[in-house]
mmJSON file of the N, C-alpha and C atoms, coordinates in Angstrom:
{"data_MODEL":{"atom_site":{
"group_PDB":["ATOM","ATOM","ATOM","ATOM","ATOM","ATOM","ATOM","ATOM","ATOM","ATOM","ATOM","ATOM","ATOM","ATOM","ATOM","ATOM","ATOM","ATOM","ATOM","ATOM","ATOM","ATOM","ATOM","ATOM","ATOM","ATOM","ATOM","ATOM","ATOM","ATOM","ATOM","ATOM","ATOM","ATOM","ATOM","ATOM","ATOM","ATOM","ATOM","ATOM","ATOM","ATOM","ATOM","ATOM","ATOM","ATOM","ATOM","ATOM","ATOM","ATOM","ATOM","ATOM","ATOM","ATOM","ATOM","ATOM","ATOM","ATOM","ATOM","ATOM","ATOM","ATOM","ATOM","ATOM","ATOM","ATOM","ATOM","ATOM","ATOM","ATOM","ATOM","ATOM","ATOM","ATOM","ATOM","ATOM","ATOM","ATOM","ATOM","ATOM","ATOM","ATOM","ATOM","ATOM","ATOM","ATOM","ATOM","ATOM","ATOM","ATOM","ATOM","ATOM","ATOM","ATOM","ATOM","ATOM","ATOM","ATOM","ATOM","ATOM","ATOM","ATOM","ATOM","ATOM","ATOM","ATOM","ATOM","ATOM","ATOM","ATOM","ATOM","ATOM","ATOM","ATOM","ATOM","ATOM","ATOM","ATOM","ATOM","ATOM","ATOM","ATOM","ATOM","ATOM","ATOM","ATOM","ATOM","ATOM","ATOM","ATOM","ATOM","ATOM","ATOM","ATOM","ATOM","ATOM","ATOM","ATOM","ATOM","ATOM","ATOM","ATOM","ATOM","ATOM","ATOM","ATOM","ATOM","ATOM","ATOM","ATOM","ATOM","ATOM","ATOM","ATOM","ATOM","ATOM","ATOM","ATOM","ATOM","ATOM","ATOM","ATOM"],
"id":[1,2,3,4,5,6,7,8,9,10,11,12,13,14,15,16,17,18,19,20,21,22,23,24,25,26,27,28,29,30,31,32,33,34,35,36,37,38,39,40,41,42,43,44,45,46,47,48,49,50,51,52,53,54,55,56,57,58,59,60,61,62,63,64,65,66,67,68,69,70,71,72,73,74,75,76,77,78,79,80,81,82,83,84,85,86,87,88,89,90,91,92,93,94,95,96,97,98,99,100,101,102,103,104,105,106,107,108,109,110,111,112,113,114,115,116,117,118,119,120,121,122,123,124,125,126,127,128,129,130,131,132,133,134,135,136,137,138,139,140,141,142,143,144,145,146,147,148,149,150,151,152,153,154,155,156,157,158,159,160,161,162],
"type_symbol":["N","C","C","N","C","C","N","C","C","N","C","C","N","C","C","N","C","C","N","C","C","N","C","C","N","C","C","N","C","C","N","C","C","N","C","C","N","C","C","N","C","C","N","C","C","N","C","C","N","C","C","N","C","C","N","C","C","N","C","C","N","C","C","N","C","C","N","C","C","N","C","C","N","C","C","N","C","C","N","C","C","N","C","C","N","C","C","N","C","C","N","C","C","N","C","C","N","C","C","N","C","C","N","C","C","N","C","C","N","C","C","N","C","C","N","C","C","N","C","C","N","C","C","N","C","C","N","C","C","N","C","C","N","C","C","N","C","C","N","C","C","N","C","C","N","C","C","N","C","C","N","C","C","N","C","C","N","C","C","N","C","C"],
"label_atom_id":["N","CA","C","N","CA","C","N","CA","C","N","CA","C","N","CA","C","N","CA","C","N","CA","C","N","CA","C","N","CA","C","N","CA","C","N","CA","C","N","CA","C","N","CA","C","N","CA","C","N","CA","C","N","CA","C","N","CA","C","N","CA","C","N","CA","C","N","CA","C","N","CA","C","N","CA","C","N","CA","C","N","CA","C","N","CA","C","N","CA","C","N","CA","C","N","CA","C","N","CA","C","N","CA","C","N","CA","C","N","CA","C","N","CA","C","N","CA","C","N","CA","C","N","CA","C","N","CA","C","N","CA","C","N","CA","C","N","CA","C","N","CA","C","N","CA","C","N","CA","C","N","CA","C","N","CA","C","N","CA","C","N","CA","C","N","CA","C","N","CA","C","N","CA","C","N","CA","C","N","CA","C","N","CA","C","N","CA","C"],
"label_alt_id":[null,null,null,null,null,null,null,null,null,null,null,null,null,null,null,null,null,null,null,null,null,null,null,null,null,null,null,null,null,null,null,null,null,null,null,null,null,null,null,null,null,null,null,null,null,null,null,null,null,null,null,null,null,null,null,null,null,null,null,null,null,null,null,null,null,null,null,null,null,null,null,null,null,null,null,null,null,null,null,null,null,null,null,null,null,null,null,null,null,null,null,null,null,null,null,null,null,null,null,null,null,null,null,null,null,null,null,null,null,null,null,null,null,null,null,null,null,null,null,null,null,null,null,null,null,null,null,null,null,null,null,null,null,null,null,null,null,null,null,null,null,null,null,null,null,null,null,null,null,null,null,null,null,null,null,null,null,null,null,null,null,null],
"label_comp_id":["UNK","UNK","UNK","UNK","UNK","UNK","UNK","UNK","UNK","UNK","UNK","UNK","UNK","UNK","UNK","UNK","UNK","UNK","UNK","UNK","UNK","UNK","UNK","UNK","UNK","UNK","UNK","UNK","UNK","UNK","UNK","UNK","UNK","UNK","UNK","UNK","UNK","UNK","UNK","UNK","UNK","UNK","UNK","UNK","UNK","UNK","UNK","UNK","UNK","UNK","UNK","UNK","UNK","UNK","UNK","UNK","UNK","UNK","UNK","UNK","UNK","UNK","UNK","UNK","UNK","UNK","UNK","UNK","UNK","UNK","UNK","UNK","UNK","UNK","UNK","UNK","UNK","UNK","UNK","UNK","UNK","UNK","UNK","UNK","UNK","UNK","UNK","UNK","UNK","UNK","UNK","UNK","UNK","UNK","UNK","UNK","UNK","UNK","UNK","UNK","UNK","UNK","UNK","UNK","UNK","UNK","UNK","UNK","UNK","UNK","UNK","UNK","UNK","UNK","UNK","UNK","UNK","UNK","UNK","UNK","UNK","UNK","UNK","UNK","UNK","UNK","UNK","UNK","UNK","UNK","UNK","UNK","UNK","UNK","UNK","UNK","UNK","UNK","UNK","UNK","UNK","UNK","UNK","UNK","UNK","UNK","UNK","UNK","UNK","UNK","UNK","UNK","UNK","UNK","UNK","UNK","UNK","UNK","UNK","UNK","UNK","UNK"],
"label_asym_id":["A","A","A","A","A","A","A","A","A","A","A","A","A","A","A","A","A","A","A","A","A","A","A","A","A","A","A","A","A","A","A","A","A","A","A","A","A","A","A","A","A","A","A","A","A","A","A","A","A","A","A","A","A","A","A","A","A","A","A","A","A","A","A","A","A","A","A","A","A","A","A","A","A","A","A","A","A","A","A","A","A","A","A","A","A","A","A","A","A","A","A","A","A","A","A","A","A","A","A","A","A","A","A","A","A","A","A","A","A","A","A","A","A","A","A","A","A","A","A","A","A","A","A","A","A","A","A","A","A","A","A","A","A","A","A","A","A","A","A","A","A","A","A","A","A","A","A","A","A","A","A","A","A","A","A","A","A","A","A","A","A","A"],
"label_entity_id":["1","1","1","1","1","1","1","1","1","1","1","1","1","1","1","1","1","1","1","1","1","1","1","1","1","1","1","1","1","1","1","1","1","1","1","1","1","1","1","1","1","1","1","1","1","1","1","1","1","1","1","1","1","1","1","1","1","1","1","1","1","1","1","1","1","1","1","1","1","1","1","1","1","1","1","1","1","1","1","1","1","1","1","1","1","1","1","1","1","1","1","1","1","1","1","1","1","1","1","1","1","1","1","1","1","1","1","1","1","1","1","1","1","1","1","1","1","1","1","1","1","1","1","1","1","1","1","1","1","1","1","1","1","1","1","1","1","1","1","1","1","1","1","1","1","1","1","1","1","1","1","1","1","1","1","1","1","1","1","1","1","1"],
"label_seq_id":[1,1,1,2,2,2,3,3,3,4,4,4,5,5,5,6,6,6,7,7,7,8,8,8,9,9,9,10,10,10,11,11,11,12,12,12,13,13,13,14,14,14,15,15,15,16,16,16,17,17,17,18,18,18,19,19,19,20,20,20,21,21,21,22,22,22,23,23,23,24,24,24,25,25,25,26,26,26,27,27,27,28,28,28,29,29,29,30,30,30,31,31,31,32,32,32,33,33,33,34,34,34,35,35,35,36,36,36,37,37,37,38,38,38,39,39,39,40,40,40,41,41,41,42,42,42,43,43,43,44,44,44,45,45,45,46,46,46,47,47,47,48,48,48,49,49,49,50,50,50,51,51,51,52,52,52,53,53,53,54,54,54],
"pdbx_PDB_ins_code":[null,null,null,null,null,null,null,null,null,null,null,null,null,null,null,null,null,null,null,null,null,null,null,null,null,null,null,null,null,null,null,null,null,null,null,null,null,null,null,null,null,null,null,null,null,null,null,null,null,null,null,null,null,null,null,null,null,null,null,null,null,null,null,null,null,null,null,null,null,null,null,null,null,null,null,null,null,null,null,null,null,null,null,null,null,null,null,null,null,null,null,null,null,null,null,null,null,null,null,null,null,null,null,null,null,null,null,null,null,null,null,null,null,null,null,null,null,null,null,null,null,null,null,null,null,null,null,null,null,null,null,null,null,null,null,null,null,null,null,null,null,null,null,null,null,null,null,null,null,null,null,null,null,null,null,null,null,null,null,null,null,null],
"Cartn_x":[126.304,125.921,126.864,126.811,127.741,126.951,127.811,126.88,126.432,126.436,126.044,124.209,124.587,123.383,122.126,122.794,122.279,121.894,122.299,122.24,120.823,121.131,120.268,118.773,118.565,117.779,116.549,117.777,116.784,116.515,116.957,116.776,115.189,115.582,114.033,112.903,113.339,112.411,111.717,112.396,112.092,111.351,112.122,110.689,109.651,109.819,108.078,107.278,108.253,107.188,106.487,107.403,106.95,106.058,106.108,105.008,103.662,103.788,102.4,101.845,102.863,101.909,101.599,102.297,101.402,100.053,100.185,98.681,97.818,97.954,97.432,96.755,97.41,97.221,96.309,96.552,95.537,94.17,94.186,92.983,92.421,92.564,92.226,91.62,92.71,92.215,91.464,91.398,89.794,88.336,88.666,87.326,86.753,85.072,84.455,84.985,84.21,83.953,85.418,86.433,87.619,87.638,88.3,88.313,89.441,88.97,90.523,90.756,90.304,90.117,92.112,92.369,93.499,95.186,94.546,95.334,95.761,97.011,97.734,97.022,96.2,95.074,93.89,93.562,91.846,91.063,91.715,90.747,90.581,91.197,91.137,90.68,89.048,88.884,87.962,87.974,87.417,86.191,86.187,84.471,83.786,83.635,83.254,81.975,80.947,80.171,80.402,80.672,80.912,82.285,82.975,84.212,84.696,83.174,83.411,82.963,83.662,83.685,82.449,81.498,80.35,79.094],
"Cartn_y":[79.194,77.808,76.884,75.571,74.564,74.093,73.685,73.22,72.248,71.136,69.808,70.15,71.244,71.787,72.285,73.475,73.514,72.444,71.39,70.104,69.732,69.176,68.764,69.317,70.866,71.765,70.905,71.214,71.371,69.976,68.951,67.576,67.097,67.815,67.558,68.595,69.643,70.0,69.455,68.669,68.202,67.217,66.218,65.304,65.342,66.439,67.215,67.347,68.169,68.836,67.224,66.222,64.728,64.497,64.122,63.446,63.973,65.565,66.605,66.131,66.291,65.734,64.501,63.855,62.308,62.241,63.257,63.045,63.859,65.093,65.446,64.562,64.007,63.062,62.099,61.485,60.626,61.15,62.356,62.41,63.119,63.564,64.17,62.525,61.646,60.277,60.056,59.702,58.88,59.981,60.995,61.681,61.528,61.794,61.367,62.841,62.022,63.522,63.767,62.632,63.058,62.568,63.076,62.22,61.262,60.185,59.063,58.826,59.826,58.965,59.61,60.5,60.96,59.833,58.736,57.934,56.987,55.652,55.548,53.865,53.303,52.501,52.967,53.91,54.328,53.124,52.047,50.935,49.892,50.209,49.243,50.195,50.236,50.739,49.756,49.492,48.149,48.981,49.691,50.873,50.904,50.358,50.498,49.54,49.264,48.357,47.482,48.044,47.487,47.124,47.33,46.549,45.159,45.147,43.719,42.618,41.49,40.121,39.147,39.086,38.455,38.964],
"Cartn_z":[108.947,109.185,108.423,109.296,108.271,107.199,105.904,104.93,105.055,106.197,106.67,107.245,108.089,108.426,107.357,105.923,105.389,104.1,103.824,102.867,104.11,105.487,105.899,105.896,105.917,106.035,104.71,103.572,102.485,102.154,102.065,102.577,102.854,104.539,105.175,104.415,103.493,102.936,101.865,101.115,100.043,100.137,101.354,101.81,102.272,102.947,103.638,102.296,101.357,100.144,99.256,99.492,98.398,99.378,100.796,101.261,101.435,100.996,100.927,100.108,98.847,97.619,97.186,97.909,97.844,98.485,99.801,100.527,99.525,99.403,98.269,97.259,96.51,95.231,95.509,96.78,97.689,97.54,98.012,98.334,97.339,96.143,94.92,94.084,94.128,93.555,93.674,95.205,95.911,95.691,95.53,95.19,93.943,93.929,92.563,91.668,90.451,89.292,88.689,88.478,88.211,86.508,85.825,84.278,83.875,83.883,83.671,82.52,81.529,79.998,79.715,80.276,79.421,80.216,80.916,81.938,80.383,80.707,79.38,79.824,81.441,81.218,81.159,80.697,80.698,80.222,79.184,79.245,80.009,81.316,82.421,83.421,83.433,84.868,85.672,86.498,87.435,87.725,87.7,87.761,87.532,86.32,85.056,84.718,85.045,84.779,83.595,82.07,80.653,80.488,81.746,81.168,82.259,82.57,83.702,82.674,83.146,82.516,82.605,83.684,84.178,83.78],
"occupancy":[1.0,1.0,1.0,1.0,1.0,1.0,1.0,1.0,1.0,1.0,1.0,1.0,1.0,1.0,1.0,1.0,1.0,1.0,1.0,1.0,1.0,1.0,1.0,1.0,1.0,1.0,1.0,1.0,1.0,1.0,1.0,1.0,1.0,1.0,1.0,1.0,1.0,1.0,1.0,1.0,1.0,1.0,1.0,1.0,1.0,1.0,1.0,1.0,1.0,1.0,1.0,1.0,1.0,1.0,1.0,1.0,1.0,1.0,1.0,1.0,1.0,1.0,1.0,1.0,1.0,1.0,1.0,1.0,1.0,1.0,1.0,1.0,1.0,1.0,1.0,1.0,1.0,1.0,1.0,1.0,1.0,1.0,1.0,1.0,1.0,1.0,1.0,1.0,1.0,1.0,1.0,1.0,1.0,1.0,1.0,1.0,1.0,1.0,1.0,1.0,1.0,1.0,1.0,1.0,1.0,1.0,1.0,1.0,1.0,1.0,1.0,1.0,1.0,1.0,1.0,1.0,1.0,1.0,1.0,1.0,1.0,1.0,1.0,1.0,1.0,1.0,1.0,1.0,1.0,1.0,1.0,1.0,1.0,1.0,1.0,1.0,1.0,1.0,1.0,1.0,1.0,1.0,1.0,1.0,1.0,1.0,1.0,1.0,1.0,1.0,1.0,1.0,1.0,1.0,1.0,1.0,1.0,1.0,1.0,1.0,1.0,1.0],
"B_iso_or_equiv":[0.0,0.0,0.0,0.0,0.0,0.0,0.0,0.0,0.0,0.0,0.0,0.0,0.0,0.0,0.0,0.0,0.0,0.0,0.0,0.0,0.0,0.0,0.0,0.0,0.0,0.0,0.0,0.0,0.0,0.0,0.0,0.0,0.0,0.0,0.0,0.0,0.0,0.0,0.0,0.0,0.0,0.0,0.0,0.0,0.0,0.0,0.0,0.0,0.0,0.0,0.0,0.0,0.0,0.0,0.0,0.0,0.0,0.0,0.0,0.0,0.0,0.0,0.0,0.0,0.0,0.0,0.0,0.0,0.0,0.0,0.0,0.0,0.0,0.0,0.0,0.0,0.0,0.0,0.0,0.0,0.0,0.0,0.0,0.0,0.0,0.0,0.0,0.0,0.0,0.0,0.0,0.0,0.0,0.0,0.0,0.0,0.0,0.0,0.0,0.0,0.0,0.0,0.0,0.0,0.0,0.0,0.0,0.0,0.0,0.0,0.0,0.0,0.0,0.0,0.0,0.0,0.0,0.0,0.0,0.0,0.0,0.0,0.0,0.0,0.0,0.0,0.0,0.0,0.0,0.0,0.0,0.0,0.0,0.0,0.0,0.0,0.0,0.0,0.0,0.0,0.0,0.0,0.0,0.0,0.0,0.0,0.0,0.0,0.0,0.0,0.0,0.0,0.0,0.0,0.0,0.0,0.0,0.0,0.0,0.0,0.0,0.0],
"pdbx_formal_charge":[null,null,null,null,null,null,null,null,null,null,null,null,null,null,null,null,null,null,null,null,null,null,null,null,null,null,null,null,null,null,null,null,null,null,null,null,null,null,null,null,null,null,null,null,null,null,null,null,null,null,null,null,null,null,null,null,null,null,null,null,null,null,null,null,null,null,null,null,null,null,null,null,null,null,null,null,null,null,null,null,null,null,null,null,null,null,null,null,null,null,null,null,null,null,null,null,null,null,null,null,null,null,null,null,null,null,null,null,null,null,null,null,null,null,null,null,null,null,null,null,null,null,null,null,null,null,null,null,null,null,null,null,null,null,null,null,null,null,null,null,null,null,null,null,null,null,null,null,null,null,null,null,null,null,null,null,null,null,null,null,null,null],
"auth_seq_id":[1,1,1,2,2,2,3,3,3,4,4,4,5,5,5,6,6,6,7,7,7,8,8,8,9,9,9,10,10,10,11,11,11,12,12,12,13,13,13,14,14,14,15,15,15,16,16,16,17,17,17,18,18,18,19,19,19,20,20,20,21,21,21,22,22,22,23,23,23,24,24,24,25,25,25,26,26,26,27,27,27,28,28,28,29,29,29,30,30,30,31,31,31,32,32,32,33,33,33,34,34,34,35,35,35,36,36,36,37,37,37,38,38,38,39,39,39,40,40,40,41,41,41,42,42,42,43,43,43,44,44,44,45,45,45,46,46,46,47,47,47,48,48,48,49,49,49,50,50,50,51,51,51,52,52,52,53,53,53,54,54,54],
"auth_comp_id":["UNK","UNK","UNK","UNK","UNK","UNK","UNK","UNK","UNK","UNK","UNK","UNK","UNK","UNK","UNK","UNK","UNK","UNK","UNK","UNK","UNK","UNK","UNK","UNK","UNK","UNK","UNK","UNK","UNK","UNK","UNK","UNK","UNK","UNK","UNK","UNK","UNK","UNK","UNK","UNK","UNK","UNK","UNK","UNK","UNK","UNK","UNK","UNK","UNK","UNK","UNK","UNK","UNK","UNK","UNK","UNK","UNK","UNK","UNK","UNK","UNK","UNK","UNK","UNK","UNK","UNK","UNK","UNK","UNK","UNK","UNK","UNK","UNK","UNK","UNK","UNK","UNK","UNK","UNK","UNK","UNK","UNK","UNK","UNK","UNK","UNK","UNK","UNK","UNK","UNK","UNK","UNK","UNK","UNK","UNK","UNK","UNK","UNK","UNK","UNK","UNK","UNK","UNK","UNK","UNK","UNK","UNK","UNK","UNK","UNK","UNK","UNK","UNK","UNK","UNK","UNK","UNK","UNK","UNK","UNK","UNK","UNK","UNK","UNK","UNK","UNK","UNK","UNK","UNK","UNK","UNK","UNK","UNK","UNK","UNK","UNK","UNK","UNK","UNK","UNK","UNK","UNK","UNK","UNK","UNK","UNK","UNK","UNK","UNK","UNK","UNK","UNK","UNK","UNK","UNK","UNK","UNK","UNK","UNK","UNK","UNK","UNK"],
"auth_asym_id":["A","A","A","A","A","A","A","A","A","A","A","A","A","A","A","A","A","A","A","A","A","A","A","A","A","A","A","A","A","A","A","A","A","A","A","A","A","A","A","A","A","A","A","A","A","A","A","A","A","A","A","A","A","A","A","A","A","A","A","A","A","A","A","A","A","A","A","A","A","A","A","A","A","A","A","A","A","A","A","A","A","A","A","A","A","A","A","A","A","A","A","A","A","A","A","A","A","A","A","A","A","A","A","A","A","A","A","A","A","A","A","A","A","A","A","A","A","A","A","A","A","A","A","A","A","A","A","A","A","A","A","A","A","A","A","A","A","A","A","A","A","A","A","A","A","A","A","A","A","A","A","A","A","A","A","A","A","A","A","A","A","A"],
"auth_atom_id":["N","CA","C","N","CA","C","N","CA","C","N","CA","C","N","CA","C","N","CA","C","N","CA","C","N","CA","C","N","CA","C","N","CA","C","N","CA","C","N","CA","C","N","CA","C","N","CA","C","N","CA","C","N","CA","C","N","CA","C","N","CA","C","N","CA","C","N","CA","C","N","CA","C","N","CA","C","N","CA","C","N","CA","C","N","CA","C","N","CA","C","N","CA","C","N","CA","C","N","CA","C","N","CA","C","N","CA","C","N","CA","C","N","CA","C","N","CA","C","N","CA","C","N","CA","C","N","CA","C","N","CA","C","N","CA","C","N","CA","C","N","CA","C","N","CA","C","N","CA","C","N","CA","C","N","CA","C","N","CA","C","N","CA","C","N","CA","C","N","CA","C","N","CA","C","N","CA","C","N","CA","C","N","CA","C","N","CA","C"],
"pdbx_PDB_model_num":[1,1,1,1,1,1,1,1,1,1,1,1,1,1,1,1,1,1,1,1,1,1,1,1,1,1,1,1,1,1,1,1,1,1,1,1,1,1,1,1,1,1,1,1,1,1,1,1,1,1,1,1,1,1,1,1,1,1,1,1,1,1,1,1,1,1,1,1,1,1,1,1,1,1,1,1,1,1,1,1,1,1,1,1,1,1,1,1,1,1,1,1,1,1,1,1,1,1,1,1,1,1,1,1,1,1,1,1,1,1,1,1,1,1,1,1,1,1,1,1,1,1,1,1,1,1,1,1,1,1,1,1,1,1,1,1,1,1,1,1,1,1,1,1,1,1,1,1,1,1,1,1,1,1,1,1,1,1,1,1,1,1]
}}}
């Protein structure tokens, strides 16, 4: 094979493999029961009943 072919190969692999794990990440986020305390805003969660302003 030409190496144009194989550069391209792995290319489209790499972006397949990022946009998996973004959907991934998506949908791990949006689910409950996750722990945000070890996040570098854990004191900003809009969730949060006690850390609303009103």
């Amino acid at each position: 094979m030409d190496w144009k072919v194989v550069v391209a190969i792995v290319v489209t692999g790499l972006v397949c493999l990022m946009i998996l794990s973004m959907i991934i990440g998506a949908v791990r986020s949006t689910r409950g029961g996750l722990d945000w305390d070890h996040t570098a805003d854990s004191g900003f969660r809009p969730w949060d009943e006690q850390n609303r302003d009103d």
